[in-house]
C-alpha positions as CSV (number, residue, x, y, z in Angstrom):
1,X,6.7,-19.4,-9.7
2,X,6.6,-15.3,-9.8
3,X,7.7,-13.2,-7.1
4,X,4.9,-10.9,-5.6
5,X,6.5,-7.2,-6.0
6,X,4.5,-4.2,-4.9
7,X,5.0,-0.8,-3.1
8,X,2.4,1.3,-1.6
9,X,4.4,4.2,-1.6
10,X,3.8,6.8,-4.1
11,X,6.4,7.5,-6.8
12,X,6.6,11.1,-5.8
13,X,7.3,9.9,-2.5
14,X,9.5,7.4,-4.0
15,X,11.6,10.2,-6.0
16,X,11.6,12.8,-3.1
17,X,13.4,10.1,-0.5
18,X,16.1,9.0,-3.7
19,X,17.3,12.7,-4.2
20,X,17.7,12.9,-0.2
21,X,20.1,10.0,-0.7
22,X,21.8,11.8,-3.4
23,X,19.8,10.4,-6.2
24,X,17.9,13.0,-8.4
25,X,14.8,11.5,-9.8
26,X,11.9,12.5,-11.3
27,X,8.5,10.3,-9.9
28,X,8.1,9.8,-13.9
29,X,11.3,8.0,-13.6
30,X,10.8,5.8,-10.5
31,X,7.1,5.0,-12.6
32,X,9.5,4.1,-15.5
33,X,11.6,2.0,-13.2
34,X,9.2,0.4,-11.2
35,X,6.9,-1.3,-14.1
36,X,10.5,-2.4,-15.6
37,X,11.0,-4.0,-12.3
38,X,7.9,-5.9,-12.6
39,X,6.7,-3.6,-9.8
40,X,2.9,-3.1,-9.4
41,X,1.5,0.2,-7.5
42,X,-1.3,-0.8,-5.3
43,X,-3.4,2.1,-3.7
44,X,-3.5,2.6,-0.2
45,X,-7.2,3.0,0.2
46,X,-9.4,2.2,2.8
47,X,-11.5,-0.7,1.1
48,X,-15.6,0.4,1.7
49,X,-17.3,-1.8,4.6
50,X,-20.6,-3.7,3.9
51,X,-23.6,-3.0,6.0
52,X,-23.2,-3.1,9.3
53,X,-24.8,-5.7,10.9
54,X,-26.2,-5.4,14.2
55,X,-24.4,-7.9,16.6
56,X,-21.0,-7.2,15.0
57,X,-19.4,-6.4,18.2
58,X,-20.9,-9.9,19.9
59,X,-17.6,-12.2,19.1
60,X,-15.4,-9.6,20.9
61,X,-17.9,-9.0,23.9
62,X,-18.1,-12.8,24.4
63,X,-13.8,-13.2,24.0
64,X,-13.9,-10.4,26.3
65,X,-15.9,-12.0,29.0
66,X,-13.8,-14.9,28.9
């Protein structure tokens, strides 16, 4: 069994809060770090919605009129 590890944060991001802590980094090195980790960067993008079908709001009208 494998551990899940992933960060959406960007490496810059990443780098910039480590040399507020007294850490001076590059993002290329948190990068470098991260994948030795076993770290995975995962994109924090909106995932695109399918059509939208017409009655989508119905199951939240009819828990609302309960």
């Amino acid at each position: 069994m494998s551990l899940l590890k992933w960060t959406g944060k960007s490496t810059r991001k990443i780098a910039d809060e480590m040399v507020d802590l007294g850490h001076p980094m590059s993002a290329m090195s948190v990068c470098r770090m991260l994948k030795e980790m076993g770290y995975s960067l995962q994109a924090n993008v909106k995932t695109k919605e399918g059509k939208e079908h017409p009655d989508r709001d119905a199951q939240f009208k009819y828990i609302n009129e309960q």
